[in-house]
MARDODREN-228967 format. One record per residue (C-alpha): z, x, y; residue in one letter. Coordinates in Angstrom, 1 decimal. Last residue first. Layout:
% MARDODREN-228967
        Z        X        Y   r
        Z        X        Y   a
...
% end
This chain:
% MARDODREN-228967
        Z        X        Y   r
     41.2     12.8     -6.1   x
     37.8     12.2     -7.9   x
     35.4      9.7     -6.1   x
     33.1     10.0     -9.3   x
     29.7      8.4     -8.0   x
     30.3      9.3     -4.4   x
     28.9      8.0     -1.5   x
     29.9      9.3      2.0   x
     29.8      6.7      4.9   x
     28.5      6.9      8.6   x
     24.6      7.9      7.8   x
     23.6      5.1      5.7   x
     22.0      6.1      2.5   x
     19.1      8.9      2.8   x
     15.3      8.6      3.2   x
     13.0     10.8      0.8   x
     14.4     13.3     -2.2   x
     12.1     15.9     -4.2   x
     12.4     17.0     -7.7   x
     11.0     20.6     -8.1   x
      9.2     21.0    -11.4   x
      7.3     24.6    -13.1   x
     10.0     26.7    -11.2   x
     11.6     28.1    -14.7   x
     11.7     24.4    -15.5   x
     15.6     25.0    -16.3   x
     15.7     26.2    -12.9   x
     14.1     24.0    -11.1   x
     15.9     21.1    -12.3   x
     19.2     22.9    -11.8   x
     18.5     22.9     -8.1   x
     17.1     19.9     -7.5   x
     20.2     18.2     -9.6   x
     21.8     19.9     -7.0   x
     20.3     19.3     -4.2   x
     20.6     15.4     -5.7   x
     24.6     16.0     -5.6   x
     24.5     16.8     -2.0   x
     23.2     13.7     -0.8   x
     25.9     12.0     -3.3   x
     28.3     13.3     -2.0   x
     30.2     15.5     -4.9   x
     34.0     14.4     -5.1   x
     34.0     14.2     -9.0   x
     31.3     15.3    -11.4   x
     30.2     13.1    -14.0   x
     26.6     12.6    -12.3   x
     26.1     16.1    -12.4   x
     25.3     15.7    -16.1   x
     23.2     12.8    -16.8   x
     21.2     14.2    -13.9   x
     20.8     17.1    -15.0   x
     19.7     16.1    -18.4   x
     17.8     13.1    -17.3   x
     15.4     15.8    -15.3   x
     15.1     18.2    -17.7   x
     13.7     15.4    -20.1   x
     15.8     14.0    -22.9   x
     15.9     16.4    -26.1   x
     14.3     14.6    -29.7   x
     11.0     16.9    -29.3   x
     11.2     18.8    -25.9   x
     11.1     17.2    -22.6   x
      9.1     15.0    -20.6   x
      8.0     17.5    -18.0   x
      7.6     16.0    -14.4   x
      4.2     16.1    -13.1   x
      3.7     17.8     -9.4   x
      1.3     16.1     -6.8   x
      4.2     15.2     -4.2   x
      7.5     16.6     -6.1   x
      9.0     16.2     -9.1   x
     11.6     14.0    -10.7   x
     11.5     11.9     -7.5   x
     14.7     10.6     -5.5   x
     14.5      7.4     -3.3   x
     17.4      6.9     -0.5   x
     17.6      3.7      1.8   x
     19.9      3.5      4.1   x
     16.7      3.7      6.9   x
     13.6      2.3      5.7   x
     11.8      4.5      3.0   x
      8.8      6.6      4.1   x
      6.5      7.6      1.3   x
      4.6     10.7     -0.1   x
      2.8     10.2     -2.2   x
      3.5      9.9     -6.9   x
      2.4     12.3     -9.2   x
     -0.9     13.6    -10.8   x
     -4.1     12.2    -11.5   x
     -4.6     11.1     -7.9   x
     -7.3      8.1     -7.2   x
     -8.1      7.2     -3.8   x
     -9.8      3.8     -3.1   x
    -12.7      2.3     -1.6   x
    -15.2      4.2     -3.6   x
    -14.6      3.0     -7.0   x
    -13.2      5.4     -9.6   x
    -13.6      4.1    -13.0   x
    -10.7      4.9    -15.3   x
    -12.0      6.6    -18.6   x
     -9.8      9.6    -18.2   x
     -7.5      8.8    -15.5   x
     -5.9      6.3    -17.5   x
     -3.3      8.7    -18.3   x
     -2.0      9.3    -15.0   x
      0.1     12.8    -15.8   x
      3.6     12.2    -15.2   x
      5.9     11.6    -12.1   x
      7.8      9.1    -13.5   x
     12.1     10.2    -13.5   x
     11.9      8.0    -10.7   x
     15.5      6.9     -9.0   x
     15.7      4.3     -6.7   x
     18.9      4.2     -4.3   x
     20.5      1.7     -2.3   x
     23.9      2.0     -1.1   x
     25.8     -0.2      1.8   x
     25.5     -4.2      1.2   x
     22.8     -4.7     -1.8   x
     19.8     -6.7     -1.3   x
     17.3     -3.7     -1.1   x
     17.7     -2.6     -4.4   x
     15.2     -5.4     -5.5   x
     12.9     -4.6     -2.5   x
     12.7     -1.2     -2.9   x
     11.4     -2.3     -6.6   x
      8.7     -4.4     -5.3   x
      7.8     -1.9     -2.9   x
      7.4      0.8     -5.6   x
      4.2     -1.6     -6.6   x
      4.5     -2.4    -10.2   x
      0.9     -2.5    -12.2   x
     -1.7     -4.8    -13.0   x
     -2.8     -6.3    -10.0   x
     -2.6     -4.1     -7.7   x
     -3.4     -1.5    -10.4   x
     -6.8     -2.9    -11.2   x
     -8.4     -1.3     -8.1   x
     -8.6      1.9    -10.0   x
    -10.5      0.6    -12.9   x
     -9.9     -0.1    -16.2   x
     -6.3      0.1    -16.1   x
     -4.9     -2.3    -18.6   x
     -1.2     -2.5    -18.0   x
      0.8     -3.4    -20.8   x
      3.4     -1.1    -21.1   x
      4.4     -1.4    -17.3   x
      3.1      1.1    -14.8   x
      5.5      1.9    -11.6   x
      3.0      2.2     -9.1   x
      2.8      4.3     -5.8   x
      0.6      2.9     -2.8   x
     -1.9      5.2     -1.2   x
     -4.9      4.1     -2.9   x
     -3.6      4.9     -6.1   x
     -0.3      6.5     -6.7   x
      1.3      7.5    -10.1   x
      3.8      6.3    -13.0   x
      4.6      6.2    -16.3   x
      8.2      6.2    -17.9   x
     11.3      6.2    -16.4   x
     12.9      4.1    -13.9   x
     16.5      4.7    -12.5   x
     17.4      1.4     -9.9   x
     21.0      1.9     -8.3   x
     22.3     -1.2     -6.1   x
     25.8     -0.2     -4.6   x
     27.7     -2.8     -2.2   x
     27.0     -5.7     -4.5   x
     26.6     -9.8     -4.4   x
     22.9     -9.2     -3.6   x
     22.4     -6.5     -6.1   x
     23.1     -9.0     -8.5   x
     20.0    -11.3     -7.3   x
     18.0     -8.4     -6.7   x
     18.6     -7.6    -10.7   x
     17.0    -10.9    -11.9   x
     14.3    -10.4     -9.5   x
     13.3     -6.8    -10.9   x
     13.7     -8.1    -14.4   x
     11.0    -10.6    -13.5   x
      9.1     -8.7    -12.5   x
      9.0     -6.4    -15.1   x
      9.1     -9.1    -17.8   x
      5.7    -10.2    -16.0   x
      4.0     -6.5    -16.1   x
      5.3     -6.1    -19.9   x
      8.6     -3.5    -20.1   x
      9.1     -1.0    -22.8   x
     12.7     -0.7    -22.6   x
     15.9     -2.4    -20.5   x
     19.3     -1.5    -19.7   x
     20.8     -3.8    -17.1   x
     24.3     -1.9    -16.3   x
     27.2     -4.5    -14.0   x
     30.6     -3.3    -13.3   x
     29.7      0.4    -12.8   x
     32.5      2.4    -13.8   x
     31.4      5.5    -14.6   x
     31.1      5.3    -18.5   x
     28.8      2.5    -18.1   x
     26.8      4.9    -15.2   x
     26.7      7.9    -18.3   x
     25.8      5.1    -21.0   x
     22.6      3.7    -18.6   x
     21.6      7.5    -18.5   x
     21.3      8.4    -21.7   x
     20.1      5.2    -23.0   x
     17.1      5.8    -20.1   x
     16.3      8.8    -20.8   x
     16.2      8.3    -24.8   x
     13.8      5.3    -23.6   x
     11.8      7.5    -21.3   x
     11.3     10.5    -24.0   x
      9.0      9.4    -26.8   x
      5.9      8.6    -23.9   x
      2.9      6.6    -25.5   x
     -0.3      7.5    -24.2   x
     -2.3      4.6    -22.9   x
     -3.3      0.5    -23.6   x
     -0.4     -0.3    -25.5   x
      2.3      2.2    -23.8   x
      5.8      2.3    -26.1   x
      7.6      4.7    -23.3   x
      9.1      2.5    -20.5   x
     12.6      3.2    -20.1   x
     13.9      1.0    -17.2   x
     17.9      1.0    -16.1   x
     18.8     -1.1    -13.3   x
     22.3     -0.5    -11.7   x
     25.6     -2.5    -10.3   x
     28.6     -1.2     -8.1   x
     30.8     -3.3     -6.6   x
     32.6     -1.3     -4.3   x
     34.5      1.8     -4.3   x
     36.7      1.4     -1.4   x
     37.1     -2.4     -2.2   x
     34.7     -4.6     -0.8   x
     35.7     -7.1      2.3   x
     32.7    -10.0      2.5   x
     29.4     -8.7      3.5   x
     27.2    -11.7      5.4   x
     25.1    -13.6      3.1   x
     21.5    -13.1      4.2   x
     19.4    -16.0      5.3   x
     19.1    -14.9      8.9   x
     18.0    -11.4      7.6   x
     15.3    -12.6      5.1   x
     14.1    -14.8      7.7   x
     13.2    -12.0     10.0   x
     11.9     -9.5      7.7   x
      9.9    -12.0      5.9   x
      7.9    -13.6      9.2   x
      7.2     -9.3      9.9   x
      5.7     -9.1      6.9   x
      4.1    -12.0      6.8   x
      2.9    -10.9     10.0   x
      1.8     -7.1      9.3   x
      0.0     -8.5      6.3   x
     -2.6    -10.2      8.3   x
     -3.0     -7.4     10.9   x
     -3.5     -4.8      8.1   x
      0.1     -2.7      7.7   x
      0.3      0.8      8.3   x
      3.5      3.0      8.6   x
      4.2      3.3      5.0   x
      6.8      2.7      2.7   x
      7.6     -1.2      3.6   x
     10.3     -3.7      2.3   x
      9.2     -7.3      3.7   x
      7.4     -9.3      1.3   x
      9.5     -9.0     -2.3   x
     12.6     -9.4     -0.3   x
     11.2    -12.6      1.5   x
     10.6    -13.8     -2.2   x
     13.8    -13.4     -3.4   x
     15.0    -15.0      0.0   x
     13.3    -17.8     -0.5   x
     14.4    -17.9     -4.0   x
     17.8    -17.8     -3.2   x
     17.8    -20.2     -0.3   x
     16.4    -23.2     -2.3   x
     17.0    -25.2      0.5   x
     13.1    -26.6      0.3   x
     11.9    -25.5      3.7   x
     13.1    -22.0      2.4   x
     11.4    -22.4     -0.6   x
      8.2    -23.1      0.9   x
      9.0    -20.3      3.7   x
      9.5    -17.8      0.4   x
      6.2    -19.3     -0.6   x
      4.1    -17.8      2.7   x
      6.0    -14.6      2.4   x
      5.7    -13.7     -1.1   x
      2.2    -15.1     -1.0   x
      1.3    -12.7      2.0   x
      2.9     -9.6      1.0   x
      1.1     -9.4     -2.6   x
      2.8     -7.2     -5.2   x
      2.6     -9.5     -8.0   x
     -1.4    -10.1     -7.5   x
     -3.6    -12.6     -9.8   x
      0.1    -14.5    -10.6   x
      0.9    -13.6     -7.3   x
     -2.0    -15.4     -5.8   x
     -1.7    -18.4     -8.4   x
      1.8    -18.6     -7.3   x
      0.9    -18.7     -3.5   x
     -2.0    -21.5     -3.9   x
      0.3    -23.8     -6.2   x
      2.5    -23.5     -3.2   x
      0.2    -24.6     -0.8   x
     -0.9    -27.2     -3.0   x
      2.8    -28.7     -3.5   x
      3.3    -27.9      0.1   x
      0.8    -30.2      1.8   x
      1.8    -30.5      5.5   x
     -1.7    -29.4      7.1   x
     -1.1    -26.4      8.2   x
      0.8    -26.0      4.7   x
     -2.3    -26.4      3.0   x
     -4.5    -24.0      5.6   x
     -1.7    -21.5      4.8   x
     -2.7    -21.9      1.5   x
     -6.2    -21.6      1.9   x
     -6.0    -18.6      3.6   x
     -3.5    -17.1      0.8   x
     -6.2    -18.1     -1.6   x
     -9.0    -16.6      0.3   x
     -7.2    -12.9      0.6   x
     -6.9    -13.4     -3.0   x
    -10.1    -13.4     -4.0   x
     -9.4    -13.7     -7.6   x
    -11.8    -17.1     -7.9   x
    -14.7    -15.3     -5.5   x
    -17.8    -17.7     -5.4   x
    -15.3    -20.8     -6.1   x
    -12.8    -19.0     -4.1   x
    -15.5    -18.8     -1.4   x
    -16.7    -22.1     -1.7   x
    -12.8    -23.9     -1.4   x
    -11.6    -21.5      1.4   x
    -15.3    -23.2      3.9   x
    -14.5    -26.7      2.3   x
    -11.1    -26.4      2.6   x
    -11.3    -25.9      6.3   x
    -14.0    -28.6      6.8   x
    -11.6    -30.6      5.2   x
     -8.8    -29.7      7.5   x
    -10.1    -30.0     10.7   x
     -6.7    -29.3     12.3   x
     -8.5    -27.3     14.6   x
     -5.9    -24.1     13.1   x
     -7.4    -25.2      9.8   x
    -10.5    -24.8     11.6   x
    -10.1    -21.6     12.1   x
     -8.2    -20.7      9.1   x
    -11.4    -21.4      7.0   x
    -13.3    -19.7      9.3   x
    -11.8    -16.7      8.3   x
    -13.0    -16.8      4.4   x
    -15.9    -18.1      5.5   x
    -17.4    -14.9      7.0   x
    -15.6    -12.7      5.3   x
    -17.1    -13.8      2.7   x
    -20.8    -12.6      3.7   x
    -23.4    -14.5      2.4   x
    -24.9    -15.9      5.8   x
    -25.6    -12.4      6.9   x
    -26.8    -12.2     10.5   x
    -27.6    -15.3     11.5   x
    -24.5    -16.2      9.9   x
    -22.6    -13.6     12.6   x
    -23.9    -15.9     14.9   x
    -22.4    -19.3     13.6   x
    -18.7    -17.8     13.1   x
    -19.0    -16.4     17.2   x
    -19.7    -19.9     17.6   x
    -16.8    -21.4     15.5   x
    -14.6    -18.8     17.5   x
    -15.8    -19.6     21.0   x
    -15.2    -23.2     20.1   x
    -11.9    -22.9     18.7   x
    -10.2    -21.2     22.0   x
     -7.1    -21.4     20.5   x
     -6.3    -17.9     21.7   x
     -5.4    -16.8     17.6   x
     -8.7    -18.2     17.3   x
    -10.5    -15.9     19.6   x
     -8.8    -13.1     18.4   x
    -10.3    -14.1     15.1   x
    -13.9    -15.3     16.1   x
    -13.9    -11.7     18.1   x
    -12.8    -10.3     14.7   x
    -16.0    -12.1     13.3   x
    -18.7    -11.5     15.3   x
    -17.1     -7.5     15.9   x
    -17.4     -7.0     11.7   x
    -21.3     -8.5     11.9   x
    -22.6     -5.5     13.8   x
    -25.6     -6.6     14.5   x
    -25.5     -7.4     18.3   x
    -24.7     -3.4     18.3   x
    -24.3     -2.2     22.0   x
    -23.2     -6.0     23.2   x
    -21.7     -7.3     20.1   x
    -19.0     -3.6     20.1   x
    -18.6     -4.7     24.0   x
    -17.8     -8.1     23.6   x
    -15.4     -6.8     20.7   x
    -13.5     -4.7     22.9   x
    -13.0     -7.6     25.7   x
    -11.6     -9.5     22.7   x
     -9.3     -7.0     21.7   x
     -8.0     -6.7     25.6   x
     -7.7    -10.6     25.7   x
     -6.2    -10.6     22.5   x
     -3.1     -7.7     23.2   x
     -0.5     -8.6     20.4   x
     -0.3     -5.2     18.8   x
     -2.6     -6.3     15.9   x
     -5.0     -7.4     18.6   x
     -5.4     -4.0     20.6   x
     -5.5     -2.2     17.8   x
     -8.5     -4.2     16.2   x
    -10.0     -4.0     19.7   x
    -10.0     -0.4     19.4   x
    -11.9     -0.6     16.2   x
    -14.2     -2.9     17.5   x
    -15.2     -0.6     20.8   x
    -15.3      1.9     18.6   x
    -18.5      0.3     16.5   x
    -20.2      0.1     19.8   x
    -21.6      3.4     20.8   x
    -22.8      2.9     23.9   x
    -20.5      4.5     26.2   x
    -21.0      8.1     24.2   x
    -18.3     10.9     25.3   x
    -16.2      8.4     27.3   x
    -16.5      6.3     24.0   x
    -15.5      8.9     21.5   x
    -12.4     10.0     23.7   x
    -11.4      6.6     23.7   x
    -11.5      6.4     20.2   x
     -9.9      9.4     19.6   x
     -6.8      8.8     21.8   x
     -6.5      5.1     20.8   x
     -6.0      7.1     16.9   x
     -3.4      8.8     18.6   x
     -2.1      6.5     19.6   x
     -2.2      3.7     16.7   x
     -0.9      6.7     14.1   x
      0.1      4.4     11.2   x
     -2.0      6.5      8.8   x
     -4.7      3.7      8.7   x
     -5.0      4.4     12.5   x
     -5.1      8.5     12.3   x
     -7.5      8.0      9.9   x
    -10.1      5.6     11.7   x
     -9.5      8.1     14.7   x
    -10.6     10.6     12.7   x
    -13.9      8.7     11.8   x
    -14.4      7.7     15.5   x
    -14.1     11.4     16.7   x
    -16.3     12.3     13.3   x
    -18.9      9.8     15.0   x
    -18.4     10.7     18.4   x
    -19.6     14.8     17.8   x
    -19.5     16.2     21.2   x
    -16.6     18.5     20.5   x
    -19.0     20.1     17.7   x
    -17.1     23.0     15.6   x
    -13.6     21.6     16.5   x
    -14.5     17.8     16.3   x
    -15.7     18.9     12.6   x
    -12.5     21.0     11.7   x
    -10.5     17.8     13.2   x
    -12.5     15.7     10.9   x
    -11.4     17.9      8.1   x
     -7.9     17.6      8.7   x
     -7.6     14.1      9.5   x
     -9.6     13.4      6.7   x
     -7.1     15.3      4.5   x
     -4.5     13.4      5.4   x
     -5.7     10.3      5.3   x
     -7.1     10.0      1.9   x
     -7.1      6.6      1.7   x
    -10.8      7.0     -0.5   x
    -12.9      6.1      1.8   x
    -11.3      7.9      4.5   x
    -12.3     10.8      2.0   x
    -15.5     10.3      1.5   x
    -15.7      9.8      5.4   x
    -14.3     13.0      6.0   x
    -17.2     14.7      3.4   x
    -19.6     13.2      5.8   x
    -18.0     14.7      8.8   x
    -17.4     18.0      7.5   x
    -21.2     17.8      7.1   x
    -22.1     17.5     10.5   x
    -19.8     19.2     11.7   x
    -21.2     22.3      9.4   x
    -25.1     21.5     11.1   x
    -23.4     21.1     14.5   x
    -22.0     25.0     14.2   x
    -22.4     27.1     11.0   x
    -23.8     25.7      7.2   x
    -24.0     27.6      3.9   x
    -20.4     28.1      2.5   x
    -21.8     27.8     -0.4   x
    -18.9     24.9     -1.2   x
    -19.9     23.3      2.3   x
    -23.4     23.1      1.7   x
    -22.5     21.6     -1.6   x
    -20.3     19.3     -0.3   x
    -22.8     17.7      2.7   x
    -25.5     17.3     -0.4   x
    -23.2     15.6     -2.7   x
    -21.9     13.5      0.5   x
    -25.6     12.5      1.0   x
    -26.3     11.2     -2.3   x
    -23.1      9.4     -2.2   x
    -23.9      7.6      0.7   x
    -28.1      6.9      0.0   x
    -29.8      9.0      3.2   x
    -30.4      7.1      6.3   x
    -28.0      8.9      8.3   x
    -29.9     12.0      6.9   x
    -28.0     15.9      8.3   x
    -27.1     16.0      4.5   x
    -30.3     15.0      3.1   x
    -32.1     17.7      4.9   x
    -29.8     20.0      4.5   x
    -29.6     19.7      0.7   x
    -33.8     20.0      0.7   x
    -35.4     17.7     -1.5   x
    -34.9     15.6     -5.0   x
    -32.8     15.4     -7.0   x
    -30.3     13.4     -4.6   x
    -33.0     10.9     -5.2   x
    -32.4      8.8     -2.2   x
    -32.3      4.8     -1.2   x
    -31.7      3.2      2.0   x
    -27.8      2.7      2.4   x
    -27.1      3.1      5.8   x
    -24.2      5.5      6.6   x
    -22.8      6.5     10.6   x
    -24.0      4.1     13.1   x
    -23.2      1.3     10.2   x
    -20.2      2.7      9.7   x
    -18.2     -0.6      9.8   x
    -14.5     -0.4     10.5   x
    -11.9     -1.9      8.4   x
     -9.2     -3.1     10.7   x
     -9.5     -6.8     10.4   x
    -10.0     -7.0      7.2   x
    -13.3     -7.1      4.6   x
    -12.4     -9.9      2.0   x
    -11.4     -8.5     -1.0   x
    -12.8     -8.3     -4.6   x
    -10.8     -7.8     -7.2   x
% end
């Protein structure tokens, strides 16, 4: 799917044109040190340097900074942060790896440091303009307009082509009410590429905001005509709709964008206030659910509000806990996805999950969904079914088997139907980890997600890779639950969990299936445990590995013993 260029993505014009370049031909150096040069030509040449171990001083910042792009480009923060730092190290004078890092340290949730960088870049080089615009995206996703707009004056005034700082100046302008300004800013950055969707995409809300509600339509309507799967468009012409009072097309708009994409923010958010409006309270907050559970630190300016909108209605629509007995209601999810259509097939994940969903029976929990072989809309809507019993519960336990990796820095549950022919397809195709947070996020004390998943990626193969995004073979990221929140992997960052012998359940099931049973063992203990044996049976080939932890004032136990 194509999407409309945010707030927070920063041109690199300075950095990366795209005249053309036969990476056949001509000196590496030469095309490596080339602005001009074709991108990916000019990242071949920058890593090949690099792999000979060929380049010293401004010549290797140089080409650390190239390869840091690629992997911005790709979401993968971490690593840019690393080798940008490497580049900034070898050439402090080097503003375009300073903006590039502090690009990174942004989309890693990192706002000061990333301010740091920025500011460091433009004391260095007061005329470079594209960090004046991504300092001004800062300063308006905190709140500050006036400062975001002051930035994007200055981005205009050293690059009056950079089309980004038209139209986030149009959008701080707007969120000012000062429509004019806005609609003008619009005009000029037509002079300067009429075509660009961004372009009316934004406008749309503009003049929605005007209350000039055809010409908002018109501009949302010729884009999604253009673009039908744009779903940044759809959500803007929604919230255009319910601008101007019209829910039934404002809803229409939301379910069409989760129909394109289940895991989107906005739609959950923007129909969740539908339902709310309508007093159908357990939808809304179904859908507030699905919008406001987070595992990472960054969220583009758009997102961050429905996010933020879901977070705060969700909690004033929330039953308040009645008196639970000492071991609580006590409810769980089982998934064992194994019969793929469109990738390997996996035996294991539905003897997993049978072995598993008997061992919580056995324990005493009063409500066990076992499922198999899940399509992407039964997953969904399995999910939903299950928030809503996790709602009237004190434990919510989720234990998912089968398929599953991150791309683009989100992980993904993958459903037996999921056609993966490129990475971007996943939003679309495949089960956020979100979206599953989110269903055990409606229960009262305990919520815990358990992913017996980290396997190979087997669309990796024939997948095409597109630049935007990160693709990793292997495993699941790192995330950052919300506090009383626990998620356990079957293996670590980057590892691949073993799926077991012929007919025996995977090491992981096993030890879990096992320790389970055992009385008085907290349950933050009892995962060091299963870590433990895990690792052992593996003979050190998988180490699972445990993020967030239930609330910190109560011990959980799954046999309370005596």
């Amino acid at each position: 799917m194509l999407r409309v260029v945010s707030l927070t993505l920063a041109a690199l014009a300075a950095f990366i044109a795209t005249a053309a370049a036969d990476p056949q031909t001509g000196d590496d150096l030469a095309i490596c040190r080339d602005r001009q040069a074709e991108m990916q030509a000019r990242a071949a040449a920058c890593d090949n340097l690099l792999n000979a171990d060929r380049l010293t001083g401004k010549d290797k910042a140089i080409a650390l900074s190239v390869r840091g792009n690629t992997q911005l480009n790709k979401r993968d923060h971490v690593h840019a942060i690393e080798t940008l730092s490497m580049a900034v190290d070898l050439d402090p004078d080097n503003v375009i790896a300073l903006n590039l890092r502090g690009l990174a340290y942004e989309r890693s949730g990192q706002d000061d440091l990333a301010m740091a960088d920025y500011n460091l870049a433009l004391q260095k080089r007061p005329a470079y303009g594209v960090p004046y615009n991504n300092r001004g995206v800062i300063h308006a996703r905190r709140g500050a307009l006036q400062s975001a707009i002051d930035d994007f004056s200055l981005s205009i005034k050293y690059t009056p082509k950079f089309l980004l700082a038209w139209t986030n100046r149009a959008r701080a302008r707007t969120l000012m009410k000062d429509f004019d300004g806005a609609i003008a800013d619009f005009a000029e950055a037509e002079k300067i590429d009429a075509a660009a969707p961004q372009i009316a995409g934004n406008r749309c809300v503009t003049y929605g905001m005007m209350g000039k509600f055809d010409r908002a339509l018109a501009d949302c309507n010729g884009l999604i005509e253009r673009q039908p799967k744009n779903v940044f468009a759809i959500n803007n012409r929604a919230d255009v709709n319910m601008m101007k009072g019209d829910l039934e097309a404002a809803l229409k708009d939301y379910n069409t964008a989760i129909q394109i994409n289940p895991n989107n923010v906005r739609a959950h958010s923007g129909r969740g206030q539908i339902y709310e409006r309508r007093k159908d309270l357990a939808q809304a907050r179904a859908d507030y659910r699905a919008a406001a559970y987070s595992l990472t630190r960054f969220d583009e300016t758009e997102v961050a509000r429905a996010r933020a909108i879901a977070q705060e209605r969700l909690a004033a629509l929330t039953p308040q806990a009645p008196g639970s007995a000492p071991t609580g209601r006590r409810v769980a999810l089982v998934i064992g996805n194994g019969a793929y259509k469109n990738a390997q097939a996996l035996p294991n994940p539905p003897r997993d999950s049978k072995l598993i969903a008997g061992v919580l029976r056995d324990l005493g929990f009063q409500t066990v969904m076992d499922t198999k072989d899940l399509t992407r809309d039964k997953f969904f809507q399995t999910l939903k079914v299950f928030a809503e019993e996790a709602e009237k519960s004190d434990w919510a336990v989720v234990y998912y088997a089968g398929h599953g990796f991150e791309i683009g820095g989100v992980n993904y549950l993958v459903p037996i139907d999921a056609r993966l022919t490129a990475d971007k397809d996943a939003e679309a195709e495949a089960v956020a980890l979100e979206q599953v947070i989110a269903a055990v996020g409606a229960a009262r004390k305990l919520r815990l997600v358990v992913l017996d998943a980290c396997r190979d990626n087997p669309f990796a193969p024939t997948m095409q890779r597109t630049l935007a995004l990160k693709l990793v073979d292997k495993g699941f990221s790192n995330i950052e639950p919300g506090a009383g929140f626990m998620v356990v992997y079957a293996a670590k960052h980057g590892e691949t969990a073993m799926d077991g012998d012929g007919a025996a359940n995977s090491p992981f099931a096993t030890a879990l299936a096992r320790e389970i049973k055992q009385p008085r063992v907290e349950i933050r203990k009892l995962f060091d445990i299963i870590r433990d044996d895990v690792w052992a049976a593996t003979q050190h080939a998988q180490q699972p590995f445990t993020y967030g932890s239930p609330p910190g004032r109560e011990d959980f136990y799954f046999v309370a013993g005596k």
